[in-house]
Every structure is written in C-alpha cells, then in structure tokens.
C-alpha positions as CSV (number, residue, x, y, z in Angstrom):
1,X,-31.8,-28.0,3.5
2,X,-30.5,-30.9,1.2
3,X,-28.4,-29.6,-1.8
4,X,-29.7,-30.5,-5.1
5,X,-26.6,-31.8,-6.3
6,X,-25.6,-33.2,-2.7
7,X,-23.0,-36.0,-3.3
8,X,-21.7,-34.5,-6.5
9,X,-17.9,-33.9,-6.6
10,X,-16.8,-31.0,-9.1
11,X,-12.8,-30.2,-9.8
12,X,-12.7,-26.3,-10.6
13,X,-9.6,-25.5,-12.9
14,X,-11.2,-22.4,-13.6
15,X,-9.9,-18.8,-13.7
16,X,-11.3,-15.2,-13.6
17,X,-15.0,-15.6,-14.3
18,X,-16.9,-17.5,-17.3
19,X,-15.6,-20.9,-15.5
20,X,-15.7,-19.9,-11.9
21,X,-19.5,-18.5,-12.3
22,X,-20.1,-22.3,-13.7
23,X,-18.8,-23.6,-10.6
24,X,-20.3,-21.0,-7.7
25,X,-23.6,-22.0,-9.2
26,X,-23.0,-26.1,-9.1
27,X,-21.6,-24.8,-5.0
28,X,-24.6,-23.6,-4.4
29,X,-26.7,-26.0,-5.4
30,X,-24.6,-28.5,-3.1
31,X,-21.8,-29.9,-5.1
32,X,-18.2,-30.6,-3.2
33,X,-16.4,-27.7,-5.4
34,X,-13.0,-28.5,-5.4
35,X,-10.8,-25.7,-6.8
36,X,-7.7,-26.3,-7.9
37,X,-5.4,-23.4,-8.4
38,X,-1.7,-22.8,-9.4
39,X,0.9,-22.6,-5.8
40,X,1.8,-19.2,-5.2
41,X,-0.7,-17.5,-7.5
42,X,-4.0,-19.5,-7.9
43,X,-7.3,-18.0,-9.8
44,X,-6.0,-14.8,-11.3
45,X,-9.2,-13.0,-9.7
46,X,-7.7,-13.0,-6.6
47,X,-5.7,-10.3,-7.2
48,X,-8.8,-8.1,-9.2
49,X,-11.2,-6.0,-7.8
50,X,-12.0,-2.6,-6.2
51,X,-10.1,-3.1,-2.6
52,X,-6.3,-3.3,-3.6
53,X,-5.4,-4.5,0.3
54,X,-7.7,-7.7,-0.7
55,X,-6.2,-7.6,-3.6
56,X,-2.6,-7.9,-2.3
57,X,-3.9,-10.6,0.2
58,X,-5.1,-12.9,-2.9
59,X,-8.3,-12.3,-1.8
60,X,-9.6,-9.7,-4.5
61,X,-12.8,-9.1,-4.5
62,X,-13.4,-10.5,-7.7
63,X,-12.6,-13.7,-6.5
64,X,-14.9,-13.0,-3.6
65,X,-17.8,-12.8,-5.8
66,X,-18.3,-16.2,-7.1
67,X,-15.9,-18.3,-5.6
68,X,-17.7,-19.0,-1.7
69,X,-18.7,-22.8,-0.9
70,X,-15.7,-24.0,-2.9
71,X,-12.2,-25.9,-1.4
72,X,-9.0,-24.6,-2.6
73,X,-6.5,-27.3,-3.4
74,X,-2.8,-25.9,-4.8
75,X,-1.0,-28.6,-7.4
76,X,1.5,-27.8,-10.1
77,X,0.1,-29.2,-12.6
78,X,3.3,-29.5,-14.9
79,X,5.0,-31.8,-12.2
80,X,4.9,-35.1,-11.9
81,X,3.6,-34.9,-8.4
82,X,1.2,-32.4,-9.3
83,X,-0.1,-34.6,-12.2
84,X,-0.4,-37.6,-10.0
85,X,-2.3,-35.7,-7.5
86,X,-4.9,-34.6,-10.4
87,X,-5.5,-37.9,-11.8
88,X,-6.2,-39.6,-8.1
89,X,-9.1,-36.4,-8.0
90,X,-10.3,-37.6,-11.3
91,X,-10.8,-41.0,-9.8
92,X,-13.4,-39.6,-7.1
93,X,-14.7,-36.4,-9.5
94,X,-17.9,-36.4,-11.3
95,X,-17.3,-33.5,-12.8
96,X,-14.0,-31.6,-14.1
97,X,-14.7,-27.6,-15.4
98,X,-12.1,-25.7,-17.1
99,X,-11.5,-22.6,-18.7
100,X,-8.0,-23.1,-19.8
101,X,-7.4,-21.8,-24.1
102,X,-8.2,-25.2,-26.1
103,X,-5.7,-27.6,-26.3
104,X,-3.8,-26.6,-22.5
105,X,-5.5,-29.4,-20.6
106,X,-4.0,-32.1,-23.1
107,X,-0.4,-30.6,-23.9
108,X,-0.4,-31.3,-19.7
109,X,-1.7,-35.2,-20.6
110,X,-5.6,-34.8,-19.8
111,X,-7.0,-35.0,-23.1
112,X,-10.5,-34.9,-23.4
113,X,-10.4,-38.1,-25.2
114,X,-8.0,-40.0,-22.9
115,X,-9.9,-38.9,-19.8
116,X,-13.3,-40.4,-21.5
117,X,-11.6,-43.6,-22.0
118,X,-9.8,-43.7,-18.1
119,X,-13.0,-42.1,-17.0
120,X,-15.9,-42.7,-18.8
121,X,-18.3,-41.6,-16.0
122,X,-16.5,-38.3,-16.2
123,X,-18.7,-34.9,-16.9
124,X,-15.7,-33.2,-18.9
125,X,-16.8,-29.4,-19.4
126,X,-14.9,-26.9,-21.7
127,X,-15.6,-23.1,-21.4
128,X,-13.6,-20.9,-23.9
129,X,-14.4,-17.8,-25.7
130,X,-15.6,-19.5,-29.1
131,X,-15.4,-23.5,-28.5
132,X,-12.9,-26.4,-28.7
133,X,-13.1,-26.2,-33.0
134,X,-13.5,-23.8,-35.4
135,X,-10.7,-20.9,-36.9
136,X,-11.4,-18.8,-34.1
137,X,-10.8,-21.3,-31.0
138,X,-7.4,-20.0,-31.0
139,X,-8.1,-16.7,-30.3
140,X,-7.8,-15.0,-26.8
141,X,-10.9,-14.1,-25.1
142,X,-12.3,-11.5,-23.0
143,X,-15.5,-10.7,-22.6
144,X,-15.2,-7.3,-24.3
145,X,-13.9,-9.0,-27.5
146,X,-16.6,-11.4,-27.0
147,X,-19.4,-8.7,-26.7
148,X,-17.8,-7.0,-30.2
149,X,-17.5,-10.4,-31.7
150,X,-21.3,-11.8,-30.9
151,X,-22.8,-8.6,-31.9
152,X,-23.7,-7.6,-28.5
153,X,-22.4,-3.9,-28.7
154,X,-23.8,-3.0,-32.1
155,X,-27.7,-3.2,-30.1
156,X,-26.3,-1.3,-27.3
157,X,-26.3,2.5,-26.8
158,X,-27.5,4.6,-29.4
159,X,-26.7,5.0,-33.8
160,X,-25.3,8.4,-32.2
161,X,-23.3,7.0,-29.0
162,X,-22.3,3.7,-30.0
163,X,-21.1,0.8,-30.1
164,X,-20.9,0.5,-26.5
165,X,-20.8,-2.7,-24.2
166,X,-22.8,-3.7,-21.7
167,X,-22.1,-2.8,-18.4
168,X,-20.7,-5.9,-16.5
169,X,-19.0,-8.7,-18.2
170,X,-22.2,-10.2,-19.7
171,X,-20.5,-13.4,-22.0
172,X,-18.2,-14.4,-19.3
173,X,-21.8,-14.6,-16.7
174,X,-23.9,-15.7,-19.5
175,X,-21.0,-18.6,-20.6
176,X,-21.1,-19.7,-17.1
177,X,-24.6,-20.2,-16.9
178,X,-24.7,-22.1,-19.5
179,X,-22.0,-23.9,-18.5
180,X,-23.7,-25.5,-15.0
181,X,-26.8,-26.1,-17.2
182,X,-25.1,-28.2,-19.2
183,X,-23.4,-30.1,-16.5
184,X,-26.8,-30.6,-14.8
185,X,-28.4,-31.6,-17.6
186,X,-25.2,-34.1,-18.0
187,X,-25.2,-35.7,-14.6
188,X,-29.0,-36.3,-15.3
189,X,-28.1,-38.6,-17.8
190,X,-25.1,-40.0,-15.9
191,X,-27.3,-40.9,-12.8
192,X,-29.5,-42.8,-15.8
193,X,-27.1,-44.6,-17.8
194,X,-23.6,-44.1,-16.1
195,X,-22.2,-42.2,-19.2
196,X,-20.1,-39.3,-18.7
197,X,-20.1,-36.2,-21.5
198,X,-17.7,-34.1,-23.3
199,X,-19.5,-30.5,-23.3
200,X,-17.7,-27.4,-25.4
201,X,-19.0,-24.5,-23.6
202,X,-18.5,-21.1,-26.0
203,X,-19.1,-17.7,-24.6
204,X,-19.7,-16.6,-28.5
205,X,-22.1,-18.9,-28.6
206,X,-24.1,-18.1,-25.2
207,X,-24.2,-14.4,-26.0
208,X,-25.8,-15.4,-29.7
209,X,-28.0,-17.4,-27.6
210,X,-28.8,-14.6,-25.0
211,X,-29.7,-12.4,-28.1
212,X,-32.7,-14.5,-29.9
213,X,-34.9,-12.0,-30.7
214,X,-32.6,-9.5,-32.0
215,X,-31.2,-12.5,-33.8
216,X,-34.7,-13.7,-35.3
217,X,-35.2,-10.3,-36.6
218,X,-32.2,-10.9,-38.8
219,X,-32.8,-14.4,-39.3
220,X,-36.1,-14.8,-40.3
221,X,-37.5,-11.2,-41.1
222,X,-34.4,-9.9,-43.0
223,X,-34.4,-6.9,-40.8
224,X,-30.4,-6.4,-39.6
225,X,-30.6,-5.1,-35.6
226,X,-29.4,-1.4,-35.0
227,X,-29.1,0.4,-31.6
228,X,-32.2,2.0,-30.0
229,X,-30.9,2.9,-26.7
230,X,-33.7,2.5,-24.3
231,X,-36.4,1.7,-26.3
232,X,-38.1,-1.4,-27.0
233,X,-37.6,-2.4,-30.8
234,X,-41.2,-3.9,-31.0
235,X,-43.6,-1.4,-29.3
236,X,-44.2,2.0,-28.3
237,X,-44.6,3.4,-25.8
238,X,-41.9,1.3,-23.9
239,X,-39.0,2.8,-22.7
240,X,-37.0,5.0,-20.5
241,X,-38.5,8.4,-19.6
242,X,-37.8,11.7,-18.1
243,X,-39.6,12.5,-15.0
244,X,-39.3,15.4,-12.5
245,X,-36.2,13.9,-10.7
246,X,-35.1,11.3,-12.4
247,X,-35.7,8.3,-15.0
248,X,-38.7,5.4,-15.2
249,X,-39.1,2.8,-17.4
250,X,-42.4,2.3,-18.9
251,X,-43.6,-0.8,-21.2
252,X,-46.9,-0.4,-22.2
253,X,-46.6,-3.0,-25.0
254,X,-50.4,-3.7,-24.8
255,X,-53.2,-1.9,-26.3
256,X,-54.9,-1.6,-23.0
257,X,-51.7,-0.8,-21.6
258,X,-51.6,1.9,-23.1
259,X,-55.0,3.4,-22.5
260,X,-54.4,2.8,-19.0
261,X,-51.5,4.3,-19.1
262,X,-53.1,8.1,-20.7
263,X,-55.5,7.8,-18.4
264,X,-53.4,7.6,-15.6
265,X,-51.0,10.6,-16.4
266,X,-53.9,12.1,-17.4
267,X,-53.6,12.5,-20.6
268,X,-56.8,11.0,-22.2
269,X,-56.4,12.9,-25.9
270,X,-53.8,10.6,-26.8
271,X,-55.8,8.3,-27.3
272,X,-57.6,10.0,-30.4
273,X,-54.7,11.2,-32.0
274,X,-54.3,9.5,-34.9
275,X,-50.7,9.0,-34.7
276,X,-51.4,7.0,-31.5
277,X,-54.0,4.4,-32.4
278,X,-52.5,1.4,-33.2
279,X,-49.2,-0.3,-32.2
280,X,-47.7,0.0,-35.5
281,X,-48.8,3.8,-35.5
282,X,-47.4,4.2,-32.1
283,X,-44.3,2.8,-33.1
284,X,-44.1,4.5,-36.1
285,X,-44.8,8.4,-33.8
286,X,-42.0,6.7,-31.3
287,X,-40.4,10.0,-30.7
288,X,-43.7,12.3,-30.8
289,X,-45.3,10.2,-28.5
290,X,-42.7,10.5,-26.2
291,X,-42.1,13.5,-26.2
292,X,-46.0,14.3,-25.6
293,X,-45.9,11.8,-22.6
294,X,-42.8,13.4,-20.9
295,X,-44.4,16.6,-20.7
296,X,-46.9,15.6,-18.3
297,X,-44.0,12.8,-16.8
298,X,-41.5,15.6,-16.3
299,X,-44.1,17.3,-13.8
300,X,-43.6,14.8,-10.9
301,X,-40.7,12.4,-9.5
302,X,-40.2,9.3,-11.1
303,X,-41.6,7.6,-7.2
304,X,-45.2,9.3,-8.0
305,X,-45.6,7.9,-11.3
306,X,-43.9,4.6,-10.2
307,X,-46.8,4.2,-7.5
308,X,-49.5,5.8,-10.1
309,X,-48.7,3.5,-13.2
310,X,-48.0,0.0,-10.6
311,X,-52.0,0.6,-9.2
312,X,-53.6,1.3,-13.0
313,X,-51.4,-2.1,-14.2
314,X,-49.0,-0.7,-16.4
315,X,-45.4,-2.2,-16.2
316,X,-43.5,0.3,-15.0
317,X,-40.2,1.3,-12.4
318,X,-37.8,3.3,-11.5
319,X,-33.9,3.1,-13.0
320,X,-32.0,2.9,-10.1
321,X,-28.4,2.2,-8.6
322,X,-26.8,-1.1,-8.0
323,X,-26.9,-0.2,-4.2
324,X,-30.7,1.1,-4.7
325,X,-31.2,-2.3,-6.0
326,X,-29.6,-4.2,-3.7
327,X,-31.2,-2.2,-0.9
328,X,-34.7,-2.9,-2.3
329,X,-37.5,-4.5,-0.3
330,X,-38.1,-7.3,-2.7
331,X,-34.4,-8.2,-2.9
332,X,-34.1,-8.1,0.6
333,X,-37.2,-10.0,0.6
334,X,-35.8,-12.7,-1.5
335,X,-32.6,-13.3,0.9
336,X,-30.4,-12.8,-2.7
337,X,-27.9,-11.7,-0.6
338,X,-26.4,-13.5,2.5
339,X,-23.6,-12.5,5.0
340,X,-20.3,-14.9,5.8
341,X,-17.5,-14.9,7.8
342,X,-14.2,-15.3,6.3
343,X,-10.8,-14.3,6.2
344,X,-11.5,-10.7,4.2
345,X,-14.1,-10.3,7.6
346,X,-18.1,-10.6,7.3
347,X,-18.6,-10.5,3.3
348,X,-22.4,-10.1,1.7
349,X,-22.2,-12.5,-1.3
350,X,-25.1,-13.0,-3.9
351,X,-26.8,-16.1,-3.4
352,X,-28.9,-19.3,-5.9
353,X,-31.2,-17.0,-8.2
354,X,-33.4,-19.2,-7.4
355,X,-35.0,-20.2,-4.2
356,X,-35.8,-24.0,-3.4
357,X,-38.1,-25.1,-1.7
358,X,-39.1,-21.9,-0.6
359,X,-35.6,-20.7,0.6
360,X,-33.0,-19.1,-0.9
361,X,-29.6,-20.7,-1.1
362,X,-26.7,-18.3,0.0
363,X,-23.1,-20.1,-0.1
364,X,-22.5,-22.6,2.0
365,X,-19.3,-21.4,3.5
366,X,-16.6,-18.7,2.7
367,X,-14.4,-18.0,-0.4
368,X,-11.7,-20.3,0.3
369,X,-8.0,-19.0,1.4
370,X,-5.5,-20.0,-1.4
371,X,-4.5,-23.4,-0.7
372,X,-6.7,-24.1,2.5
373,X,-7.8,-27.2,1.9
374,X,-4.8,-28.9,0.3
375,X,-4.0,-31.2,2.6
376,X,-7.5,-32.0,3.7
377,X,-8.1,-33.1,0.4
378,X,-5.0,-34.7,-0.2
379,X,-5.6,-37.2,3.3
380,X,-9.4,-37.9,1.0
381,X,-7.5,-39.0,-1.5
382,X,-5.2,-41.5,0.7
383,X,-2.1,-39.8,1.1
384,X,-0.3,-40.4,3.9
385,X,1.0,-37.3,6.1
386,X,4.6,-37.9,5.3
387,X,4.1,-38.1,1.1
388,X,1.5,-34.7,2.2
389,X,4.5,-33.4,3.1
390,X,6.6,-34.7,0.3
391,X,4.9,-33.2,-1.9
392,X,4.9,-29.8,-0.4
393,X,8.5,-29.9,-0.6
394,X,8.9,-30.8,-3.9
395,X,6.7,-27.7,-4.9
396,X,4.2,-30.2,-6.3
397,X,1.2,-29.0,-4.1
C-alpha cells in the first residue's frame, strides 16, 4: 500500500515524546523520517522505560514506542562538520521538526528566519511547552507541568482526591498530534503554491484545545470547571458504576437512554420518581440515582450488564486494563497493533489510528539502532566514502 505522504522527506531533531510522536505519525503515513540524534547519546528516550537492559542498550523502550519507520543519522551539531552535514539535509528535506527550548536551533545558526529565506519551500515545525513567544516560552516543560499549567489536573480526580494528572503523558501525545496535523495541512499548501511554513506548536496550547467543553463552560456560561471524577458534567446517569465484580461505565445521556436503561436492570419505578424525570432532575439527584441503580448493578458482574445494556442500546462497557484492552477482539480486529523484528527482538508496536483504505498501517520497519543509518544517508547526500570517514573521525557524525 502507497503511503500518504510517500516522497516526503522529514528531518527529526526531536527528543523524548511531544516531537517524536509528531514524527512516528508523519512515518506512518509514509514519510522518509530522518532522525537526527546527538553521537554517543541520541533521543534521550533511549535510555527510558520499563526494561533497564534496553535501557542500557539505548534502546529503551520509550524510544521503542514511537520511534519505528524512522533512520537514525548521528551529527554534532555544534561542529562545523556536523553543521555542514545539517544544512546539505535541509537541501533535500521538506520538512524539519524540533522540540529543542526556543531559541536552541538559532544560537546553533538555523534560525527560523534564515532557513525560510535559504529554504523557502521548507515546512519548519516548532514544538515546545508554551510556543516560540510569550513570558512563559522560557520555561522548561514537562508534561506534568503542562497538565497543572493548562488546567488539565484541576478536572481530574475528585474535590476530595485531587488535583491529580492524567495517567499517561497526555500534552506531550496531544502536542504531537497536533504537530503532524499541522505539517500535513502545511505540505498541502506547499504542493499548491511551493511555499514552505513556520508552525509554533505549544503543548499548552493543545491541551487548552483538547479541553473545549470544559473550557466553553467557563467561557461562555460563566460556570468555572471543578473535578467530578467519573461522571459526566452534563448528564446523569453517565458514569462509572459498581457491579458485582468490578466497574462499568454507563452514559445514558438520552431520555430514551435512560428508560431503556431501567428497563433493562429491571428497575422500571425509576422512571416515576420524580427526582428522575427530566435530565436536569436527574442531574440534579446524581448521587441518589446512583446509588438506586448500583443496588440492582452490584447484583451481577460487570460482563452481564455489559451484554444486557449493549442489546437494549444503551452505551455502556466495562473499565478494563491496558492489557485487557489490548487483548480485546475489536483491537485485535483493527490490526492497532503490529509485530517487527529489530535489534531489541520481535517488538508489538501501536500502529496509524487510522486505517486507509481499509488497512491498518503498522510501522514500516523497526525502531532504528543509534546511528544506523549515518552513512547511508550521508552517501544520499553525496559524500564520498573517504570524507564519510572523515567525518567520523573528526567526531562530527
């Protein structure tokens, strides 16, 4: 199957995970991803994760995650060597990605400006913690600090429990989502009119993004967001609930939802009570009605009422474990998950989110060995075997 972004060269200076997400995503829809990492070191991820013997073999399993159908090139950047490596990939790059703190690209000599004017066909994207400008584009940023920063953890847990953060680096996955939409939607205007595009990616401002209707609330009805835990701000009964072995989420955000719903639990009186007639009511009883619903709930396991509540139509499923999840018939189904060789061994990766053309896209080779394809890319860009080797010695690549 043809890429969508066959033909499209990408240079990776990305680290850790906002910026390398961007780039796994633009890998799997078929760009040439061409990471370039530090000699010796490379993409701090390679030494995070849960296996410390990858780890040690810069091959953490951090890295693993999102770094498959990309090239690793090594170049020291503060050389002179290293430099002039990096601006002969410029010359044949449609796109550069960075996550570097604003400013580090240009102290080096790559200004976003200058490489518009050398390159003006270049697709130039930034991805910090709060953007190129502004009194906090200093700051460090991880996606913790983001998370506290964009609001994110005062909505999450409970007024008794929190703040808490979400459970997986969120802002840094969110920032680089946004990041390979922008550089799609970039190189469709490229293809049309040849210009290139400066795009300032901020993690601050994806999560904002991420949050609209907790943000509209405050925005435009004057109501300022507070935690609920697992329930759903704007109806009732949606939520998480107690059954006999376990929890089940249940959104019966409809009126007919929810009469389907008492009728399929059996619990038909509900649907007089007073408290219970009308959304707003129902909202208003949250915790009564819930309480009434889990004592019928808390009689069978949550894989009964799962099966009971799917046939009547009522949105409902079971909270389960990552490896549940990933276990699943309908992920499996899907093909999110794809198996490669590579030098850790046979590693399952997470594919494209999306299938195309009615297949899903896994990576389209492994996470890349620090470094292994330096001088492949080097002889692309016309160096001869004795300046490859040059340039080795001078530490430069």
């Amino acid at each position: 199957m043809s890429g969508l972004l066959d033909g499209v060269r990408v240079l990776d200076l990305t680290n850790v995970l906002a910026g390398p997400v961007a780039g796994y995503q633009l890998a799997l829809l078929g760009a040439d991803v061409v990471k370039v990492e530090l000699p010796g070191t490379g993409d701090l991820a390679r030494q995070l994760g849960a296996d410390p013997g990858l780890s040690s073999r810069n091959l953490g399993a951090s890295f693993l995650a999102q770094n498959g159908g990309k090239r690793s090139v090594t170049v020291d950047l503060k050389s002179d060597g290293g430099r002039e490596v990096f601006r002969r990939l410029l010359g044949i790059a449609d796109v550069l990605l960075e996550n570097f703190r604003p400013g580090v690209l240009a102290r080096l000599g790559f200004a976003a400006e200058q490489l518009r004017a050398e390159f003006p066909g270049l697709v130039y994207c930034a991805v910090s913690g709060f953007g190129a400008t502004g009194p906090d584009s200093d700051r460090p940023a991880y996606d913790q600090v983001v998370q506290g920063m964009a609001g994110v953890m005062s909505v999450t847990g409970t007024a008794a429990g929190g703040p808490l953060r979400v459970g997986y680096p969120v802002c840094d996955s969110i920032g680089g989502l946004a990041a390979a939409f922008a550089v799609a939607a970039a190189l469709v205007r490229r293809q049309r009119t040849g210009e290139g595009a400066y795009l300032d990616v901020s993690m601050l401002d994806a999560a904002l993004t991420t949050m609209g209707w907790v943000v509209s609330d405050y925005l435009v009805a004057g109501r300022e967001p507070a935690p609920m835990g697992n329930e759903n701000r704007t109806s009732a009964p949606s939520g998480t609930f107690r059954t006999a072995d376990g929890a089940l989420n249940i959104a019966a955000n409809r009126q007919q939802q929810f009469e389907r719903l008492c009728d399929a639990v059996g619990r038909p009186e509900l649907l007089d009570d007073p408290r219970f007639g009308t959304r707003e009511d129902r909202k208003a009883h949250r915790a009564e009605l819930t309480a009434a619903l889990e004592e019928t709930l808390r009689c069978r396991p949550a894989a009964h009422w799962d099966a009971l509540l799917t046939r009547a139509g009522v949105p409902a499923g079971p909270v389960v474990s990552v490896p549940d999840a990933l276990a699943s018939a309908q992920v499996r189904h899907r093909g999110l998950v794809s198996t490669v060789a590579s030098a850790a061994g046979d590693l399952s990766l997470l594919g494209l989110p999306t299938r195309v053309d009615g297949q899903p896209v896994p990576p389209s080779s492994p996470p890349p060995v620090l470094g292994e394809h330096t001088d492949e890319v080097l002889a692309e860009l016309g160096y001869a075997p004795s300046e490859i080797a040059a340039l080795h010695e001078a530490g430069a690549v």
